[in-house]
N, C-alpha and C positions, 0 to 999 in steps of 0.2 A: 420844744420850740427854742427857748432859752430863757438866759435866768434874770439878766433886766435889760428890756428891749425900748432904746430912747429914740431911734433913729424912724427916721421919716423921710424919702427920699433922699438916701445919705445924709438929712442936716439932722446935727442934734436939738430938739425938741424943746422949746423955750421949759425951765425949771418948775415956771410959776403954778400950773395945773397939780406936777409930780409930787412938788410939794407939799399941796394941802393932802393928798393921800397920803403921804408918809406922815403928817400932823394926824390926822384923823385916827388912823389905823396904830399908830403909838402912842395916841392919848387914851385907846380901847383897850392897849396894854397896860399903862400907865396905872389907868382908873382901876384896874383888877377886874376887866370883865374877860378874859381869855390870855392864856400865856402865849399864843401862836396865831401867826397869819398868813396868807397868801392872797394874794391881788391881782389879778389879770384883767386888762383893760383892751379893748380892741375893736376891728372891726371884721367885716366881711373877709379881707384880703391879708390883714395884715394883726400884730399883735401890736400895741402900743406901750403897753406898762405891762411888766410881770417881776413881780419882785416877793422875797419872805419877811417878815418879822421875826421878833421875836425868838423865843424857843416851842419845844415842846412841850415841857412844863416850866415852873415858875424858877427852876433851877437854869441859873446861866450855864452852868456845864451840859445840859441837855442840847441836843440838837436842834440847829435853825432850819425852819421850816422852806424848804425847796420847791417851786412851782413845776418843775418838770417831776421829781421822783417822791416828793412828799406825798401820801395816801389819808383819803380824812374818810370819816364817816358821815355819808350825805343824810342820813336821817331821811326827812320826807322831800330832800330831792330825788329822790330815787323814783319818787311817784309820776314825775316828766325827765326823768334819764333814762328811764329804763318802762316803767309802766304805759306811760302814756306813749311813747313813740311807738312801743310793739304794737298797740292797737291803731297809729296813724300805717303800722305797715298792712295789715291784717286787712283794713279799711280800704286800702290802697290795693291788693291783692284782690278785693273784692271779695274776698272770705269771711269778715266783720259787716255786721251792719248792727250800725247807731242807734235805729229808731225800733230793732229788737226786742222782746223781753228776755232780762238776764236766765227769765227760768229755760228759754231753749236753749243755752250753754250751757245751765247749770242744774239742772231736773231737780236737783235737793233743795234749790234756794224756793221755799214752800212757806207761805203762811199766808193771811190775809193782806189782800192788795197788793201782794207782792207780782202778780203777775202784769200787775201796771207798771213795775220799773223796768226799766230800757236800759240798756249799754249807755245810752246819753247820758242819762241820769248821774250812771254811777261819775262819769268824768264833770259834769257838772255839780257834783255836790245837791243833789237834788232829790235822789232818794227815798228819802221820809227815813233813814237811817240815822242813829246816835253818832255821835263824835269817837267813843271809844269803847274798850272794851278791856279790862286787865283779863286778858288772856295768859298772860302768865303765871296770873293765881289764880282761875277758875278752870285751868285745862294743864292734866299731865302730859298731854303730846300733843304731838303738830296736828293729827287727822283729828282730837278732842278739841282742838282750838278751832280750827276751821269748821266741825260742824258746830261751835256755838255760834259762830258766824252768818253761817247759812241759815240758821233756825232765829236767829236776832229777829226780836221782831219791830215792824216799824212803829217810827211815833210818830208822824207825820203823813198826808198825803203824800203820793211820789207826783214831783214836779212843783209843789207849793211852798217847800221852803228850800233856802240855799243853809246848808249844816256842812262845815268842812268836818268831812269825817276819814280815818284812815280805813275805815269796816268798807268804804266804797271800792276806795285802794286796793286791799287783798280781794276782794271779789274780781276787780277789773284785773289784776292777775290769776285768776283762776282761770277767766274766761280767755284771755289770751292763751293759756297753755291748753285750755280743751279745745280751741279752733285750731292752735299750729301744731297740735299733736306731739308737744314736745315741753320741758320746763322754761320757764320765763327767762332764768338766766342762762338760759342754751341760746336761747331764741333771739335773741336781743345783741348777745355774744357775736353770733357769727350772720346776724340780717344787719345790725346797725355799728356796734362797736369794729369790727374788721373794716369796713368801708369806711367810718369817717376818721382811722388812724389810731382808735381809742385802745391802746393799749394796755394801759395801767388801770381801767374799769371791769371792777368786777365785786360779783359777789363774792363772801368764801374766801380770804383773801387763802394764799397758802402760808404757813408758819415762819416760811422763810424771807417772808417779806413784813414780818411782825415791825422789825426794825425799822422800818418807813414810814409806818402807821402816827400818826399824829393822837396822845392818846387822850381818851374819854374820861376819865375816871381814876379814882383813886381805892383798893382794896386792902385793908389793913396796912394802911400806908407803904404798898406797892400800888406803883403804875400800870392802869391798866391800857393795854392796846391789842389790837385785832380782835377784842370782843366788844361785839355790838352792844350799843346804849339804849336801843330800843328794846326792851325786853319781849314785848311780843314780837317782833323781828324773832329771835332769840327763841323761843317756845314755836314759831314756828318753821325752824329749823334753817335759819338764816338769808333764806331767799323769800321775800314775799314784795308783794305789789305798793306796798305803805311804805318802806325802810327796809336795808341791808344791805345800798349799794355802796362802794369806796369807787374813789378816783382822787386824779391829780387836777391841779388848775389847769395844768396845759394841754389835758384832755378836755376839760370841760372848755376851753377856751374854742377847740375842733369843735365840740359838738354844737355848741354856738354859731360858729360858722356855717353852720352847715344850712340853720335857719336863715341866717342875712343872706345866705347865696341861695337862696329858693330852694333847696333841699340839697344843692350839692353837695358832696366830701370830699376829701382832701386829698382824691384820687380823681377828681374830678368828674368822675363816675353820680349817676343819679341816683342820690339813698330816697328823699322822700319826694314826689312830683310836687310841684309850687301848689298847684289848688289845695293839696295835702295841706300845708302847710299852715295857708291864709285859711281854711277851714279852721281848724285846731285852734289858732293865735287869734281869732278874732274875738273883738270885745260880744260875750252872751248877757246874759242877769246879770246885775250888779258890777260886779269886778270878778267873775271871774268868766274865763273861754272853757276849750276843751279840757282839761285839763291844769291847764296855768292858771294865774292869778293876773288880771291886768294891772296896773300901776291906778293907785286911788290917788284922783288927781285932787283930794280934797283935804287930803294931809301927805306930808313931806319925812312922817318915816318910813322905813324901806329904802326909797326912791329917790329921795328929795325934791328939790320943786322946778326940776330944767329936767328930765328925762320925759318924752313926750309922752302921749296916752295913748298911743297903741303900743307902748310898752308891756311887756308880760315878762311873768318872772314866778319864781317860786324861793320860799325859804324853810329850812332844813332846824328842826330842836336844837342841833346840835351846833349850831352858830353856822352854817353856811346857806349861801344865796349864787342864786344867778337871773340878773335881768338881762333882755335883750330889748334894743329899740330898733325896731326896721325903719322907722323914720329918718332916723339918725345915721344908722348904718353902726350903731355902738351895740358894745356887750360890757358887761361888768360883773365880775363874779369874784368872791370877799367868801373866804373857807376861814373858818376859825376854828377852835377846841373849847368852845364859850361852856361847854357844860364838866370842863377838868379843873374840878376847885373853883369856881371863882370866886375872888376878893370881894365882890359888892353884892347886894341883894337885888339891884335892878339891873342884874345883868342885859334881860332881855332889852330893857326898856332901853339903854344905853347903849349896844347892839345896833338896835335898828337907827339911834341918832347915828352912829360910824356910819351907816351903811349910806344913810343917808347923804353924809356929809362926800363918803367916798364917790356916789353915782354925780352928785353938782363935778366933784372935779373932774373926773371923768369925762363928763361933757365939755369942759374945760379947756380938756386934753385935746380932744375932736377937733371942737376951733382952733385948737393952735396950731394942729395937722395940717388943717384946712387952709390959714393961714399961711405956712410953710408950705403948700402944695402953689397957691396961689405966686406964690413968688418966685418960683422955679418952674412956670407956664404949665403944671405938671395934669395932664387929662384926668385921675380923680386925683382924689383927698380922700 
């Protein structure tokens, strides 16, 4: 899209919002929670803010982080970039149904009570499944991982507790590639990312694009980049429904849009039908919808305390997020490398204050737009 967007029906954008984003997101540098950033700010129509921080690592000679071509690893964004919309298509095709048990997609997924859980479940966090599984130390391969998976057995009724778990995640990609008769990242590939412009998303990245990569990790004090931080990602074989997606902010900024405009893309073309959509995004149990996470309007990390409550958003291990507000007509999405070295021990905790701090200006921004929209007679803002 481009690399800082202040303009607003040609007037440039009163400072004061831009600024507390650049204070926020260089105080997260600062403090030593992440050497890197990217910010994209915007709405339905248009981008507002898109700018880089920092470096790639804590070395000033490392590269600054670029919102068109910079590559991060989404960690458990991946589980509404890529998991959960291949099932809004599936759903939408009429080939998916919700209120299913996972065992008619999945014949192996066997034990007790399991034949109570539903596709809903698994996108609801509702299960009666654990939160994790090191898959990486109890399974020498990807088909050894996956059947510990399917043979997990539950500790809860399915539907009585909400448990974010990632075991949901690779299931509800399993299930997507046994209905579309094809792998998750074929599917998603060429049903959502070719239509809403998403280019630079993908799993796998290829070696030649290492250099892009914003990196994870440090290995015998080499940089590590293009290999994934989630190690069960990793063990199983780089594509799964939990983690092991990459993209840039200014894909993710597309894919955003694609929600505020009732599912269109950025060919104007219809990727997901509106009911899809408000289905999916609408507030379920607690905080969270199909898939996403609503905005907990009873504290202000994440979120802060001006993004409305039909807000939903998801965030990523690996220091990135993206919230959308349809109320607002806003999106805000904050990619960091929060897990390459960091200088402080409450990384996370400090993290979600940025993030925080970043969605108030944000909103900020909006009214200033709105503002400037107002005084050039202009039909929206």
């Amino acid at each position: 899209m481009t690399t800082v967007l202040l303009l607003a029906f040609g007037l440039i954008l009163q400072a004061g919002a831009t600024s507390q984003i650049d204070r926020a997101v260089e105080e997260g540098i600062s403090g030593g929670v992440y050497p890197g950033a990217v910010v994209m700010v915007g709405t339905g129509h248009r981008v507002l803010y898109a700018k880089g921080y920092g470096h790639f690592t804590w070395s000033a000679d490392s590269r600054v982080p670029d919102p068109d071509s910079t590559l991060w690893d989404l960690a458990s964004l991946t589980k509404v970039v890529a998991t959960t919309p291949a099932a809004m298509l599936l759903v939408q095709d009429g080939r998916l149904d919700l209120d299913r048990a996972v065992q008619e997609y999945l014949p192996r997924f066997q034990g007790e009570g399991k034949e109570r859980v539903t596709v809903r479940h698994l996108l609801e966090h509702r299960s009666g499944l654990r939160a994790f599984l090191p898959l990486n130390e109890d399974a020498s391969t990807a088909e050894e991982a996956r059947q510990l998976v399917l043979e997990e057995p539950l500790r809860w009724r399915p539907g009585d507790r909400v448990v974010y778990s990632d075991l949901n995640a690779m299931l509800l990609g399993w299930v997507v590639e046994a209905v579309a008769g094809d792998s998750l990242d074929r599917f998603v590939a060429g049903r959502l990312y070719t239509r809403a412009g998403m280019g630079e998303t993908m799993y796998r990245p290829p070696r030649a694009l290492y250099g892009q990569i914003a990196p994870v990790g440090l290995w015998r004090g080499h940089v590590i980049a293009g290999q994934l931080h989630d190690q069960n990602a990793v063990r199983l074989g780089g594509v799964s429904g939990h983690a092991g997606l990459y993209s840039t902010g200014d894909d993710l900024a597309r894919y955003a849009q694609v929600y505020l405009e009732a599912g269109r893309g950025g060919d104007g073309g219809q990727v997901f039908e509106p009911a899809i959509v408000r289905h999916f995004t609408r507030r379920g149990r607690g905080n969270r919808a199909l898939g996403w996470e609503m905005r907990d309007s009873t504290s202000t990390g994440n979120t802060g305390a001006l993004l409305s409550n039909a807000s939903y958003g998801h965030g990523g291990y690996t220091g990135s997020s993206i919230w959308i507000d349809p109320e607002r007509d806003l999106f805000v999405i904050l990619l960091t490398n929060r897990v390459f070295a960091p200088r402080t021990r409450s990384s996370i905790t400090r993290l979600k204050r940025v993030r925080g701090h970043v969605a108030d200006a944000a909103v900020a921004l909006r009214a200033e737009m709105c503002a400037l929209a107002d005084s050039t007679a202009a039909t929206q803002c």
